[in-house]
N, C-alpha and C positions, 0 to 999 in steps of 0.2 A: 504494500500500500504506500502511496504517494499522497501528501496533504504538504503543497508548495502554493507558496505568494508567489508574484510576480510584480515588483514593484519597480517605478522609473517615471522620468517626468512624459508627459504626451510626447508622442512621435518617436520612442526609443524603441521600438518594437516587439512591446509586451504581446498583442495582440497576436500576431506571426508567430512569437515562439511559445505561447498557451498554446496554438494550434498545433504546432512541431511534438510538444511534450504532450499532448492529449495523445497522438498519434501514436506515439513511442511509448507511452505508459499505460497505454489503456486505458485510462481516467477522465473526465469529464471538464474539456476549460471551461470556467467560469467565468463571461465575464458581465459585472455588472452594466454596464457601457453599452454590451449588445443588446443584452435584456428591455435597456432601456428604451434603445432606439429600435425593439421592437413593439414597444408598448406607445413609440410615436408614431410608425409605420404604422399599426393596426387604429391609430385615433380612438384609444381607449380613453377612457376619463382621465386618466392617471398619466397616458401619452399628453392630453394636453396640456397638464400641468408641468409635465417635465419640460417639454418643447420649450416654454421660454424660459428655462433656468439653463439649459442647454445652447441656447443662442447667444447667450449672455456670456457662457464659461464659468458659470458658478456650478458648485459641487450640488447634487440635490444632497435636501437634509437627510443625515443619518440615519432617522429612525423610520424614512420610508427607504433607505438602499437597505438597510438592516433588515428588516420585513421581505424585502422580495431576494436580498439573498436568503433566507431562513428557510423560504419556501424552495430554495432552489437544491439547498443542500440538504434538504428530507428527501428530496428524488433518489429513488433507487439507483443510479446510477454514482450517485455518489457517492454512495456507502461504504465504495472499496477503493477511495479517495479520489483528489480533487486538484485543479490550477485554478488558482483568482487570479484574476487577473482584473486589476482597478479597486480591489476591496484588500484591505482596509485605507482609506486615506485621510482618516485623522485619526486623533487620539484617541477620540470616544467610540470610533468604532473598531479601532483595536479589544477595550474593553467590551464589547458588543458583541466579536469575533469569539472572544475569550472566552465567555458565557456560552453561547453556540457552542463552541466545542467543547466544555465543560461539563454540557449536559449529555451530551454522548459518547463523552470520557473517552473522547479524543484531538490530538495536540499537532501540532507545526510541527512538520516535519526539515522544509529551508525554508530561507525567503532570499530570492534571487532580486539583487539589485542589478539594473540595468543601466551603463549611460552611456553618455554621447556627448558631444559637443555641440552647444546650444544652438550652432551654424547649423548642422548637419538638421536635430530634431526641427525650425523653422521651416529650413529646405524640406524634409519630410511631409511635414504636415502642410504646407502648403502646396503642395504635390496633391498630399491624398484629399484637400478641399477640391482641386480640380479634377482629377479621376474619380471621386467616389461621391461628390457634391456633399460630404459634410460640411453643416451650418457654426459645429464648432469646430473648425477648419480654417477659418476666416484669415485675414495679417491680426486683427484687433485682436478676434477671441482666442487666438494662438500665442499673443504677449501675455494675455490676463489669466490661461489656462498656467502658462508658465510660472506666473508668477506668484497665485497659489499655490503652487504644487510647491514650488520653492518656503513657502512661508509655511504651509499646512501639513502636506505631506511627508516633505523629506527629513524634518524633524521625528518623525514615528520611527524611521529606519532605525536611532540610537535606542528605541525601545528594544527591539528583534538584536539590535546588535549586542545587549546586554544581554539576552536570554542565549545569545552564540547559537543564531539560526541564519545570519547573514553569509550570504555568498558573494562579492560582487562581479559581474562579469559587465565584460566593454560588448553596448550594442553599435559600436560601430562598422561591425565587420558585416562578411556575407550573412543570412538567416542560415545557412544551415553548420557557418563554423560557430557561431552562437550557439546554438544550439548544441552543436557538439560541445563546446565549453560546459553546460549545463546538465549534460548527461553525464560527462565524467566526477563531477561535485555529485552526483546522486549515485556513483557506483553502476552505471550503467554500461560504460564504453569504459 
């Protein structure tokens, strides 16, 4: 069993290599991110609420990503573990994470940080705003994603880094030598 985070600022290629390591591990990626933008895609009630906290680059609130991971990691499929990818990104939902696995008295196995050079993530994401038309894709909502992530997120890393589940690997390279970095820290390759 595999129970791995995937953490890094937008555009470092968390999403690509959940995919890579779903594939390779048998396990289910998770990402709250896609969940989301299919709850936009389908114009659920909850799709529209997201939509413009998404257009904006603000995080949605915790206790509704909380809830729809909770619901995502009772799926049978996850039971014999899991990639997040985009969860946990603050503090409180570390705490939130912790309780969820708590109650099914089970625990982090890594947590793979990811980076890049701020050039590079930019270039990225404004790429994948014109290939794939993401709205948080945008030049704006690609500074303000950042700079969150910088203020919100990347402080939680010294959490996981104190419990010595940090890994960090450079997403600068090809997706599949990433990847290979990632499988060799899990005993795989």
């Amino acid at each position: 069993m595999f129970r791995i985070i995937l953490m890094g600022p937008p555009g470092v290629g968390k999403g690509t290599q959940a995919r890579l390591l779903s594939s390779t591990l048998s396990v289910p990626a998770i990402s709250t991110g896609d969940m989301f933008r299919r709850q936009i895609r389908d114009q659920t009630a909850l799709g529209r609420e997201l939509q413009a906290l998404i257009d904006t680059g603000e995080y949605v609130p915790d206790d509704i990503t909380t809830a729809v991971l909770a619901d995502r990691l009772a799926a049978a499929d996850a039971q014999l573990g899991f990639i997040l990818d985009g969860y946990p990104r603050t503090r409180a939902q570390i705490g939130d994470l912790d309780k969820l696995l708590s109650e099914a008295s089970i625990g982090i196995d890594r947590v793979f940080v990811l980076a890049a050079s701020r050039a590079t993530l930019i270039s990225r994401l404004t790429d994948r705003a014109t290939t794939d038309g993401r709205s948080d894709d945008s030049p704006d909502v690609v500074l303000r994603r950042l700079q969150i992530y910088e203020r919100e997120t990347a402080p939680i890393v010294e959490e996981y880094g104190r419990r010595g589940l940090i890994v960090e690997i450079s997403g600068e390279g090809a997706p599949e030598r990433v990847a290979e970095d990632m499988m060799r820290a899990v005993g795989r390759i």
